[in-house]
C-alpha positions as CSV (number, residue, x, y, z in Angstrom):
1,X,166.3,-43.3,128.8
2,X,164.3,-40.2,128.8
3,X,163.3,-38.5,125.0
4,X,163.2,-35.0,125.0
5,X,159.5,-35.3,123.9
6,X,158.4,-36.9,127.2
7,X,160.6,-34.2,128.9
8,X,158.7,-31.5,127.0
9,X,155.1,-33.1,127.4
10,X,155.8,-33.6,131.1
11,X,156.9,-30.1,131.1
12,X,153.4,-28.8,129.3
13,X,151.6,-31.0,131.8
14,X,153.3,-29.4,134.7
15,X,152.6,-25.1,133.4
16,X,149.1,-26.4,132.4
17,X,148.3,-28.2,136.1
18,X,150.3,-25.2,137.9
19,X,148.0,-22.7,136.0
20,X,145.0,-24.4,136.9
21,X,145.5,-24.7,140.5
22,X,146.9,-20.5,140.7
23,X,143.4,-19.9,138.8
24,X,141.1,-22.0,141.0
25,X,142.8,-21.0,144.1
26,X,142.0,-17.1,142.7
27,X,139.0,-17.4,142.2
28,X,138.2,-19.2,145.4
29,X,140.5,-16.5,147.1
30,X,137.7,-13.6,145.4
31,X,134.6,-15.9,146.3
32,X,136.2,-15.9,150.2
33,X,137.0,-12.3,150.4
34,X,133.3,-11.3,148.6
35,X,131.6,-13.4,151.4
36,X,133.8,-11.9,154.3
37,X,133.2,-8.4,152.4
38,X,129.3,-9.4,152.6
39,X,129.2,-10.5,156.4
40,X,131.3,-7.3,157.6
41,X,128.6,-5.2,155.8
42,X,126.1,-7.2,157.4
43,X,127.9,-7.0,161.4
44,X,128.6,-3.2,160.7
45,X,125.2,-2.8,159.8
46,X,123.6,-4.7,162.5
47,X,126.1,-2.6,165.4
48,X,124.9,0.6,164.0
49,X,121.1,0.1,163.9
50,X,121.7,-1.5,167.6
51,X,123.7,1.8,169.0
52,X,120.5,4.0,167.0
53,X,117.8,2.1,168.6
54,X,119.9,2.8,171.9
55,X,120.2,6.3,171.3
56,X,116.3,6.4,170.4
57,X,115.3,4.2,173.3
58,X,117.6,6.5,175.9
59,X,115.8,9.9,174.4
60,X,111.7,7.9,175.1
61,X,112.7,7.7,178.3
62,X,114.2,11.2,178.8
63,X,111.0,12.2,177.5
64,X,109.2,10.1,179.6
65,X,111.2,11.6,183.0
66,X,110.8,14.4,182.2
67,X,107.1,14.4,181.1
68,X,107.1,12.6,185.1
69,X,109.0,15.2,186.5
70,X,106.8,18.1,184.8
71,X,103.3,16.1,186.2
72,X,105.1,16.0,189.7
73,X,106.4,19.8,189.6
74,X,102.7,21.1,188.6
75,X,101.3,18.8,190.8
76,X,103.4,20.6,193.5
77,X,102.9,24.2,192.7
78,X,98.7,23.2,193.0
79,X,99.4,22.1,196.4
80,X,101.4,24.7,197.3
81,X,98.5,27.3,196.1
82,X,96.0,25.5,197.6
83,X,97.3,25.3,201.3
84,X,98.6,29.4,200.6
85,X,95.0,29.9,200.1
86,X,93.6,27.7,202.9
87,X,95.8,28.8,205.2
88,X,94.9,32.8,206.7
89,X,98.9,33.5,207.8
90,X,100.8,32.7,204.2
91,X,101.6,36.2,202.6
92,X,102.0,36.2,199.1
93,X,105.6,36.5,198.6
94,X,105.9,33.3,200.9
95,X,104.1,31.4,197.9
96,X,105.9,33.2,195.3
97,X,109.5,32.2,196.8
98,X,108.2,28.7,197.0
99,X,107.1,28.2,193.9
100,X,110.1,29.9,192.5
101,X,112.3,27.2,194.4
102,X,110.5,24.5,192.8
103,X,110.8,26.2,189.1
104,X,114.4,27.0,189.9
105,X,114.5,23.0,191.1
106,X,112.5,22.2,187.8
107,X,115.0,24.5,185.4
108,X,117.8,22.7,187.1
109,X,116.3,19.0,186.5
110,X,115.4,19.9,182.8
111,X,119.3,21.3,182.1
112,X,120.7,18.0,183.8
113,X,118.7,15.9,181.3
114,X,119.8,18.5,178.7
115,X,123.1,18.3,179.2
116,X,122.7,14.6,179.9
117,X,121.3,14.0,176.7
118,X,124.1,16.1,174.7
119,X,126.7,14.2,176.3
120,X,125.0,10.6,175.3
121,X,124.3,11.9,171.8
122,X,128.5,12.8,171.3
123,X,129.0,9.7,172.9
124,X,127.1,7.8,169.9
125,X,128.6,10.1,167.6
126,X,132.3,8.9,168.6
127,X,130.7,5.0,168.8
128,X,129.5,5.1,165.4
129,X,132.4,7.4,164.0
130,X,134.8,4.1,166.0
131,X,132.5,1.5,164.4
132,X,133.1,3.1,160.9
133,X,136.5,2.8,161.1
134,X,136.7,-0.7,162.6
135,X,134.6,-1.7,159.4
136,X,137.1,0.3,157.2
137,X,140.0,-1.5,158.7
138,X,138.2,-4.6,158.2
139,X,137.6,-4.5,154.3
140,X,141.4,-3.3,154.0
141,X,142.6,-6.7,155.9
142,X,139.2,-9.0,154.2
143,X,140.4,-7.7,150.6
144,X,144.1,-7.9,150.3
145,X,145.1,-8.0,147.0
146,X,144.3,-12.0,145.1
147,X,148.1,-13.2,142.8
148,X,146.5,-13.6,139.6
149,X,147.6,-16.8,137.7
150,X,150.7,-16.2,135.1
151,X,151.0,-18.0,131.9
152,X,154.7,-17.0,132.3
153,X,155.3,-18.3,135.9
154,X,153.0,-21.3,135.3
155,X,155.3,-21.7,131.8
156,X,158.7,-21.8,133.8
157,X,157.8,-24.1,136.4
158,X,156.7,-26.7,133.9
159,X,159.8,-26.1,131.5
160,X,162.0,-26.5,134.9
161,X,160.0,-29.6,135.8
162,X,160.7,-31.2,132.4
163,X,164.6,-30.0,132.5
164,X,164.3,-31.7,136.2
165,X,162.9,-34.5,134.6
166,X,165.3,-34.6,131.6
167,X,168.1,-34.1,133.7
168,X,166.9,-37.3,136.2
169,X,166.8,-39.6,133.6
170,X,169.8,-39.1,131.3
171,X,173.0,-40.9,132.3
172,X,175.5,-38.8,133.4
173,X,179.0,-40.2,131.7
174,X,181.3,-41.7,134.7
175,X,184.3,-38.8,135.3
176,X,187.9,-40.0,135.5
């Protein structure tokens, strides 16, 4: 036969186990989500930086066409005096025409890249705007909120454990 006592002990035993476990499995929940928290700083970090040193990589070599293009162009226009001069026939406004077509063709060149250039820069504005937010949703799902352990809930499980237990072992009388 059961005592009471036992019943009670067992019951202690039972709050004082079940309280235990809610608290470790807290703080193990808080060590998970800080770790998780850490690495999604690190990843959102890491994807930024990479879509800047795009960004900075994409505008050296605008600079560098265009630095091309400008070399070509000149290169061009000194040709195109040179043989006006050689040459007896060219009139003057036959020179000026031609290198206005290759300014107009330069003008045109250096407002593609321009424009070119705009369009990549909103393109990493929107990427890095999209990254933010994918980070943002990230730390909302990573840190949900942790059940804290109750002295209350722990307290009722072990007093229904020991009534369980209490209950199991006293005879119940025969009915008639």
């Amino acid at each position: 036969m059961c005592e009471p006592v036992s019943a009670a002990i067992y019951g202690l035993a039972t709050t004082a186990a079940s309280y235990k476990a809610a608290s470790n499995a807290a703080k193990t929940q808080e060590k998970a989500q800080r770790l998780a928290t850490k690495d999604e700083q690190e990843r959102s970090e890491t994807a930024q930086s990479s879509m800047r040193l795009r960004q900075g990589q994409e505008n050296i070599a605008l600079s560098q066409r265009k630095d091309a293009t400008n070399l070509r162009s000149m290169e061009a226009k000194s040709r195109a005096k040179l043989v006006a001069i050689s040459e007896a026939g060219v009139a003057g406004q036959s020179l000026t025409r031609l290198l206005g077509d290759f300014e107009g063709k330069e003008a045109r060149y250096n407002f593609s890249e321009a424009q070119q250039k705009r369009f990549r820069t909103q393109q990493t504005g929107m990427a890095l705007r999209d990254e933010q937010m994918r980070t943002t949703m990230n730390f909302r799902r990573i840190n949900q909120p942790i059940e804290q352990p109750s002295l209350l809930i722990s307290g009722l499980q072990g007093a229904q454990a020991g009534m369980s237990m209490y209950q199991a072992a006293t005879p119940t009388p025969p009915t008639v």
